[in-house]
N, C-alpha and C positions, 0 to 999 in steps of 0.2 A: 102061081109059084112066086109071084115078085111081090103079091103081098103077104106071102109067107114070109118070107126074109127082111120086108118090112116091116113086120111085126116082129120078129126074132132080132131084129136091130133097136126095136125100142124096148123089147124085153129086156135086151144085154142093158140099153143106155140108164132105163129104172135102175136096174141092179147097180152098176155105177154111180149111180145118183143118190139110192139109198146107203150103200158102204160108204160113200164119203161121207152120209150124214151120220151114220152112225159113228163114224171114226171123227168127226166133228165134234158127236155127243161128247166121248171118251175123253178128248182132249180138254174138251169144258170143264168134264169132273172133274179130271184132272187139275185142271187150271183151279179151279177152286177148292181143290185139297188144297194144293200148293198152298194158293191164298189163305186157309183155313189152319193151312202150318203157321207160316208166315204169319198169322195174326194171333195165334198163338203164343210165339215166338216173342213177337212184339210186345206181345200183355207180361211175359216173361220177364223181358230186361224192364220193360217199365217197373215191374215190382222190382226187380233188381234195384234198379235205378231208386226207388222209392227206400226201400230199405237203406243202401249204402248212405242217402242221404240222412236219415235218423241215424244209423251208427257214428256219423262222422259229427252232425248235431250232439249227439251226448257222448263221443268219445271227446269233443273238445273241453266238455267241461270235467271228462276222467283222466283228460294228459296227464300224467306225471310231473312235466311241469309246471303246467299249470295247476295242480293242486299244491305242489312247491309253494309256487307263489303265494297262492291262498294261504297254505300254511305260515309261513313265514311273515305275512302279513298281520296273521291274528297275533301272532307268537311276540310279534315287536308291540302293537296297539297294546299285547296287555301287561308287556314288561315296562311300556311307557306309563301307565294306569297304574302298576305294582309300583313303579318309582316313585310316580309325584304321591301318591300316598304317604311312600314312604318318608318323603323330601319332608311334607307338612307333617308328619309325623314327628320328625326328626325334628324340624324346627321347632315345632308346638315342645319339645321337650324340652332343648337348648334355650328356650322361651321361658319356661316353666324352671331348669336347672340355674338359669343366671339368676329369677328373679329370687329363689331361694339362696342363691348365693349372697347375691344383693342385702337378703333381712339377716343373713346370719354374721355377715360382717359387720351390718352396723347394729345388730345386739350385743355384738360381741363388743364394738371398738364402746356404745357406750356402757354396757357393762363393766369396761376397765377405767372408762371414763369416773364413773359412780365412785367404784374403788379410790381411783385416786382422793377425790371431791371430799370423800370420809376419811383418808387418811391424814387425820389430823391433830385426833387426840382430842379437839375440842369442839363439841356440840354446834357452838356458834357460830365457828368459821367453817366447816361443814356446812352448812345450813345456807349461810353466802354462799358457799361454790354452788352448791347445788343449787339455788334459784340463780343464777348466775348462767351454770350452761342449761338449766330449761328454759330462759327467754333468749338466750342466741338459738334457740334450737339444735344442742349438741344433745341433748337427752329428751326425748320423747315422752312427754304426760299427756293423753290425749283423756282419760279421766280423770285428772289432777291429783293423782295420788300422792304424788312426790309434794304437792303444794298444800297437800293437808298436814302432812310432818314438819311444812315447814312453818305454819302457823304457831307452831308452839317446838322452837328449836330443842327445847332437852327431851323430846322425842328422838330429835336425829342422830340414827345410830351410828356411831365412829370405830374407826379401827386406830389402831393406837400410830403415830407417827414414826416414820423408816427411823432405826436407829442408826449412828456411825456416823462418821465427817464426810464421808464418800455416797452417803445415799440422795439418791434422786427426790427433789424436792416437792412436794407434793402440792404447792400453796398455788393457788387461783391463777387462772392468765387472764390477759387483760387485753382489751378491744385495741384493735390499731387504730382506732379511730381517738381514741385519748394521746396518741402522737403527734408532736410537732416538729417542724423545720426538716432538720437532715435525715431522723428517726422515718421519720414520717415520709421522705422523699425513697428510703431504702427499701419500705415497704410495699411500693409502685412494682419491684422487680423480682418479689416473691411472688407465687403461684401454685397450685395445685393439681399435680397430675392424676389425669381420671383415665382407667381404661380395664379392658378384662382380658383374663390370662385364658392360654389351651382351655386351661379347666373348667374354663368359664368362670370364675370368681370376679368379682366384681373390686379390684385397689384400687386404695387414692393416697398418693404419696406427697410431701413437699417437692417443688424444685423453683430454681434463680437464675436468673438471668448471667450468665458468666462471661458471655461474649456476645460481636456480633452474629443473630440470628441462633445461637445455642444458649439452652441453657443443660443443665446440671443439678442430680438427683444422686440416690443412693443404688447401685447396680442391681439389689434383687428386688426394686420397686419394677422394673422394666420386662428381669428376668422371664421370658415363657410369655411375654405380650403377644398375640397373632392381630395384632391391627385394631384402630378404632383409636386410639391414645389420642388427649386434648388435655391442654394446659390453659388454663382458667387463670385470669387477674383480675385484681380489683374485686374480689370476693368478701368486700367486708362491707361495713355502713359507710356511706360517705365516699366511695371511690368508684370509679366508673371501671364494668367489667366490659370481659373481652375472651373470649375462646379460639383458642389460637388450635390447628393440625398438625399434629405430632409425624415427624418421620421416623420410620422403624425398616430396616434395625438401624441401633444407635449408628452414629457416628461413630462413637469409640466408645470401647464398655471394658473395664477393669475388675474382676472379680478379688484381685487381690489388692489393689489401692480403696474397690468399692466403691466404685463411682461410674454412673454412663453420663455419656456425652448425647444431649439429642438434639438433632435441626429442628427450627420450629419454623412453617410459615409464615409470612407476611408478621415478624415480631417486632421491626421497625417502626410498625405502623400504631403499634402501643403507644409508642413516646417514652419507654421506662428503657433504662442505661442498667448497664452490666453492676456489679455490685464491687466494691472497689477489695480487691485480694491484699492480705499482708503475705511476705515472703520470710517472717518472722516467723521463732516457733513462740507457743504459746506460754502462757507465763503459768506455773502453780498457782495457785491463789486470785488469778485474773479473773477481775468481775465481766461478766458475759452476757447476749438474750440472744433470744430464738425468735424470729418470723419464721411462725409455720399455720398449719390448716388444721389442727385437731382433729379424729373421726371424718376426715373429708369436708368439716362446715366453714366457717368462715375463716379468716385469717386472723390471729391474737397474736401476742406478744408475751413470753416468758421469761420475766427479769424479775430478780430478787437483791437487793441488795446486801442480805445476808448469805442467799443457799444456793443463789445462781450462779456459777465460779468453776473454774478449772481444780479439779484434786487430782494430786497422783493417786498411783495404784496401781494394781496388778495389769491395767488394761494399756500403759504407758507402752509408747514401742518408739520405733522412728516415723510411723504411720498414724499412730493412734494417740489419741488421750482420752480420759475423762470429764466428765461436766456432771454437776446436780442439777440443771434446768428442768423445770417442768414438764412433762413431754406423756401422750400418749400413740395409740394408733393413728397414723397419716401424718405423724410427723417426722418419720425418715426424710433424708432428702434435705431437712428445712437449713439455713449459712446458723453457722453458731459467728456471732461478731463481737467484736469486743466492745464492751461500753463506752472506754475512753479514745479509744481511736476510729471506733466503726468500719474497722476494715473485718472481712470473713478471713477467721484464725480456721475453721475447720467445717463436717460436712455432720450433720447427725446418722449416726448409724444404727439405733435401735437401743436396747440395753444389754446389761448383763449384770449375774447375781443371782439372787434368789428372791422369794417371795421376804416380802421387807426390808430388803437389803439391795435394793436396786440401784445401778448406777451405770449412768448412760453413758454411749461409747463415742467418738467424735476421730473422724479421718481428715488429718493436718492437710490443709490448703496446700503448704508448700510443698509435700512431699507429692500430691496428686497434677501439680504444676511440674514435677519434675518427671513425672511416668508419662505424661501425657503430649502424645507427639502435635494432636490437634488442637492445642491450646497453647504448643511452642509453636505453632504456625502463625497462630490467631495475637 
């Protein structure tokens, strides 16, 4: 009987022993579903995890702002690129429109040059002018065409000479270098203004020394200049040059007396004196010349004893007179003086008239002495 019941007590103790293993089992499964969730889980967010990192990898380079940027980037690099194109464009043209401005001016100025040279009525003294301004180099022969007509002068064709006591004199001008003494010391403080307008044209006008550090020109030699303007001295044989810096704008510019005022740099350093003004008006009949620059070249002298002279005429005013002096292109600007006193009676203003009947125009020193506030200063 008592090892019935110790056998029925290890019976019961098996049975205990096996349900806990088998609920041991159970809990193992269990535990390793779990685990088998959980690793699951885990491989889950890691792709999670792996993705959100490539989205955020290629959404950086889809910002909006940051493709802004980008945009905005290219957008400027190629408006920079469109510009300087354009800039060298532009100046390659502005390059190309001065230099054509540059040859049509001076075909033009000696074009009129020529004209004059023949207006003379006489083969022979034609034929002087003309080899005359092709060895100063105011007329251009680079195949010497002009110098095969003048091989046998009653080849050179003439136009008949200005008719009237008032017309502009057509006769030869003459080297400053054939001056002497005082002649010869006035011509130190003539000069030549060189510069190009808005339009790009390329002028060359006379102007003189009139004060200290200014000189004085004719007002629409200046007229529409945007910069660059240089007044040249000593532009002839025999005299020592000098290129002086123009300031712009004038000093003081008069459209109705015609005349600007311009400061010039360092023009002390010339050594050439103002040009001495009479406060007189001019006489009818007063013998006269001109220091001026012709076509922009050298500096000559225009005196006639006979045609160089003050005439009345329709161009008289309180401002103005007439003169027959020699004169073409580039000598606006240039002192009209008198011969026997050498003082500047007036300013050269260009012409007026007609074809053969030309008679040039002159703006009275004293009347531009009296308009003018910065030379009542000076």
């Amino acid at each position: 009987m008592e090892r019935k019941d110790t056998d029925f007590g290890q019976f019961v103790e098996i049975q205990r022993l096996t349900n806990e293993e088998r609920k041991a089992d159970r809990d193992l499964a269990l535990r390793e579903q779990e685990l088998a969730l959980k690793r699951d889980e885990l491989a889950v967010k890691l792709r999670e995890l792996r993705l959100k990192e490539e989205d955020q990898r290629y959404s950086r380079w889809l910002n909006p702002i940051f493709l802004g940027l980008i945009a905005a980037t290219l957008t400027l690099t190629g408006n920079i690129l469109v510009t300087r194109e354009q800039t060298k464009a532009s100046l390659e043209q502005e390059r190309t429109r001065n230099r054509n401005s540059l040859e049509q001016a001076r075909a033009k100025a000696q074009s009129d040059l020529i004209l004059e040279a023949i207006k003379t009525g006489n083969p022979s003294k034609a034929a002087t002018n003309l080899d005359f301004f092709v060895n100063l180099g105011f007329i251009n022969d680079p195949e010497g065409r002009i110098k095969k007509y003048l091989v046998n002068t009653g080849d050179v064709p003439v136009l008949p000479p200005a008719s009237g006591t008032a017309s502009a004199n057509t006769g030869i001008f003459k080297s400053v270098q054939t001056l002497k003494g005082e002649r010869r010391a006035l011509s130190n403080s003539v000069g030549k203004l060189n510069g190009v307008s808005d339009e790009g044209l390329v002028l060359s006008c006379t102007a003189w020394i009139i004060a200290k550090d200014l000189i004085i020109t004719a007002d629409y030699c200046v007229s529409g200049m945007k910069g660059g303007l240089t007044f040249v001295l000593g532009d002839a044989p025999g005299m020592s040059l000098s290129t002086h810096s123009v300031e712009l704008p004038p000093a003081e510019l008069d459209a109705h007396a015609g005349f600007a005022l311009l400061k010039v740099e360092n023009l002390g350093a010339s050594g050439s004196l103002p040009l001495p003004l009479s406060q007189r008006e001019p006489k009818v009949g007063e013998l006269i010349f001109l220091l001026h620059y012709p076509a922009g070249g050298q500096q000559v002298i225009s005196e006639d004893p006979k045609d160089c002279k003050i005439v009345s005429g329709a161009a008289d005013s309180d401002e103005e007179f007439k003169h027959t002096c020699a004169t073409v292109g580039g000598s606006s600007g240039a002192p009209i003086i008198s011969a026997t006193t050498l003082e500047v009676l007036g300013l050269h203003y260009g012409k007026t008239g007609s074809v053969g009947n030309w008679v040039n125009r002159g703006k009275r020193i004293s009347a531009i002495i009296k308009r003018s506030q910065t030379l009542k200063r000076n």
